[in-house]
MARGU-267984 format. One record per residue (C-alpha): x, y, z; residue number from 1. Coordinates in nm, 2 decimals, always signed. Each point is the difference from the previous one (the first is absolute). Layout:
# MARGU-267984
+--------+--------+--------+-----+
|      X |      Y |      Z |   k |
+--------+--------+--------+-----+
|      X |      Y |      Z | NUM |
...
+--------+--------+--------+-----+
//
This chain:
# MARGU-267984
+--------+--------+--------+-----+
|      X |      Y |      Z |   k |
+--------+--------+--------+-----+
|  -6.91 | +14.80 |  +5.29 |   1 |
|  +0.13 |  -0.03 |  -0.32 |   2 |
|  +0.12 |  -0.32 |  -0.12 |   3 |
|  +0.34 |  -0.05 |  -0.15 |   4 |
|  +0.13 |  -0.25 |  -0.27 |   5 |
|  +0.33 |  -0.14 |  +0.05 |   6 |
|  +0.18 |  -0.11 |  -0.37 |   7 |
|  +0.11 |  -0.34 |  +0.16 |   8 |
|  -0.37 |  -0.07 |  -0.05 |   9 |
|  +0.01 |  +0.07 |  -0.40 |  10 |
|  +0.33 |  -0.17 |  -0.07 |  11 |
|  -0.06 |  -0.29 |  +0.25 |  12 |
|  -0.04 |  -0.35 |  -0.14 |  13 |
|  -0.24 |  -0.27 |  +0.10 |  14 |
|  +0.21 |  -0.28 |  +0.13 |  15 |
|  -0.23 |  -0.25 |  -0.20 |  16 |
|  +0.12 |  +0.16 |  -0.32 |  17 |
|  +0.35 |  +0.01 |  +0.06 |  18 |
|  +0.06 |  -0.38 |  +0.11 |  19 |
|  -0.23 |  -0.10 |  -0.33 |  20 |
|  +0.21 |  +0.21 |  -0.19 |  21 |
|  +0.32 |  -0.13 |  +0.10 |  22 |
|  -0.14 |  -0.42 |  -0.01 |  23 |
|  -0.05 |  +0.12 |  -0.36 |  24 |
|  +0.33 |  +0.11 |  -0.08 |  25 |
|  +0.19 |  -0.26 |  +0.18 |  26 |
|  -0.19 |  -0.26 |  -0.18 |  27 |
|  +0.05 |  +0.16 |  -0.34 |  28 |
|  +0.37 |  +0.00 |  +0.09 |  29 |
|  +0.04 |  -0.35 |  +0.09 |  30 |
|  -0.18 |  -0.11 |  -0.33 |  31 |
|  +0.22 |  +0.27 |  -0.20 |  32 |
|  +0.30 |  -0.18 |  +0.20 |  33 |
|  -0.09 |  -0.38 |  -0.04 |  34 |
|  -0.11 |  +0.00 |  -0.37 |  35 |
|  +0.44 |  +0.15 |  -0.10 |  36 |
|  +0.07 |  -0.22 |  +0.24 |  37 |
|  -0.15 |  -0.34 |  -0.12 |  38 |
|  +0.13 |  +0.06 |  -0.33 |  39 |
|  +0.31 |  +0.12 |  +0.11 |  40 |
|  +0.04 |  -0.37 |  +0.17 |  41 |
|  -0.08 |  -0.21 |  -0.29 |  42 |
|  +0.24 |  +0.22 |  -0.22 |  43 |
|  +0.23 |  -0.09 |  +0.20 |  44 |
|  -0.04 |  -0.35 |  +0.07 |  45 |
|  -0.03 |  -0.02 |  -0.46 |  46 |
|  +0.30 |  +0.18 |  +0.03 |  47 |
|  +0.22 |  -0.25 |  +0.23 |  48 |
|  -0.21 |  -0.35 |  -0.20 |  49 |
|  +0.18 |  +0.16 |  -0.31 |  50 |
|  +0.33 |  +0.08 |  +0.16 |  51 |
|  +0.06 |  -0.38 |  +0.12 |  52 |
|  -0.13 |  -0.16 |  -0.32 |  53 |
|  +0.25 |  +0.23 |  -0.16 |  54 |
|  +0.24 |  -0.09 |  +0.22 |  55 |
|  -0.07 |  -0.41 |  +0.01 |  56 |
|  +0.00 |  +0.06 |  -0.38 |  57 |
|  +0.40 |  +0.18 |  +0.03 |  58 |
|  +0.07 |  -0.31 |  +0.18 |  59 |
|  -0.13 |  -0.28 |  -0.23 |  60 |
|  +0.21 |  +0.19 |  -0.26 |  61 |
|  +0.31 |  +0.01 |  +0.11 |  62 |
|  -0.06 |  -0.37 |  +0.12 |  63 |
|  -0.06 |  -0.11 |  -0.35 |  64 |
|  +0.29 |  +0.24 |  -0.15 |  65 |
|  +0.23 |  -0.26 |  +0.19 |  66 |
|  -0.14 |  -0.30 |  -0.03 |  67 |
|  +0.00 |  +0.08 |  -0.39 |  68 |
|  +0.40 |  +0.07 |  +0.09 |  69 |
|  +0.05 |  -0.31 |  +0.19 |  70 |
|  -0.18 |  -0.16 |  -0.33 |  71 |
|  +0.24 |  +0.16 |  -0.22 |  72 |
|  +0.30 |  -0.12 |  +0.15 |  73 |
|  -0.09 |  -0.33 |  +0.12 |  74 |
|  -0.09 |  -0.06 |  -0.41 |  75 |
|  +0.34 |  +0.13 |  -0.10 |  76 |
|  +0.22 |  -0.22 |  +0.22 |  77 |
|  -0.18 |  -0.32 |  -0.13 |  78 |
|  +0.07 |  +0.11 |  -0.33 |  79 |
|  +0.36 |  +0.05 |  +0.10 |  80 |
|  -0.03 |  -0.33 |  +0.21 |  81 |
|  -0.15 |  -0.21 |  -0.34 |  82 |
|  +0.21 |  +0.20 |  -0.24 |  83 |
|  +0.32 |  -0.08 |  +0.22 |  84 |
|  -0.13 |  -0.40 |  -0.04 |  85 |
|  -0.02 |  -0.01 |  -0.35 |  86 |
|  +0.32 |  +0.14 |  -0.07 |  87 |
|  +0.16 |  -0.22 |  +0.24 |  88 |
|  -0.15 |  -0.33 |  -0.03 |  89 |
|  +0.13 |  -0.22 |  -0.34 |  90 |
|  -0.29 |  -0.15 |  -0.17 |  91 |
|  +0.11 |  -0.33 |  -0.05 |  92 |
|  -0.10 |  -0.19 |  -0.29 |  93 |
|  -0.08 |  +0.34 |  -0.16 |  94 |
|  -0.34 |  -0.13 |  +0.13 |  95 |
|  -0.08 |  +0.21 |  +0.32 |  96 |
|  -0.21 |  +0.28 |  -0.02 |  97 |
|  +0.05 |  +0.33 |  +0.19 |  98 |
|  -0.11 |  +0.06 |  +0.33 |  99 |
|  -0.32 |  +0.25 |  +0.01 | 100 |
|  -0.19 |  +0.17 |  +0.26 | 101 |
+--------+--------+--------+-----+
//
């Protein structure tokens, strides 16, 4: 009796070789995934540390921009105020000196 080859036996793969083979690539895909991934989050989170202090920094700027304006014109009406007292007031005696700051 003659004995016949099927080809399932030639292109057949050993189930030991084909799980091993796929644990292999899974694992190199996980570690080609988390490496991107790690430094994709700390990008990020450098990104968003330099966004507030950019933003905190807007603030304190336009804080100080009107406090220097409230400055400004609180100086100017107490020179108004003391000018508008030395015109006003008569020294007497010729003595009195003029009202400063």
């Amino acid at each position: 009796m003659p004995r016949t080859i099927t080809k399932s036996k030639y292109y057949k793969k050993s189930p030991r070789l084909a799980s091993s083979s796929r644990q292999i690539n899974n694992n190199t895909m996980k570690k080609e995934f988390v490496f991107p991934l790690i430094i994709g989050i700390l990008f990020g989170a450098m990104i968003m540390m330099f966004w507030q202090f950019s933003t905190r920094l807007a603030n304190q700027n336009a804080r100080l921009a009107q406090l220097e304006q409230y400055a400004t014109q609180n100086s100017q009406t107490i020179n108004e105020v003391v000018s508008f007292i030395n015109q006003n007031v008569a020294p007497q005696d010729g003595a009195a000196a003029p009202v400063t700051e």
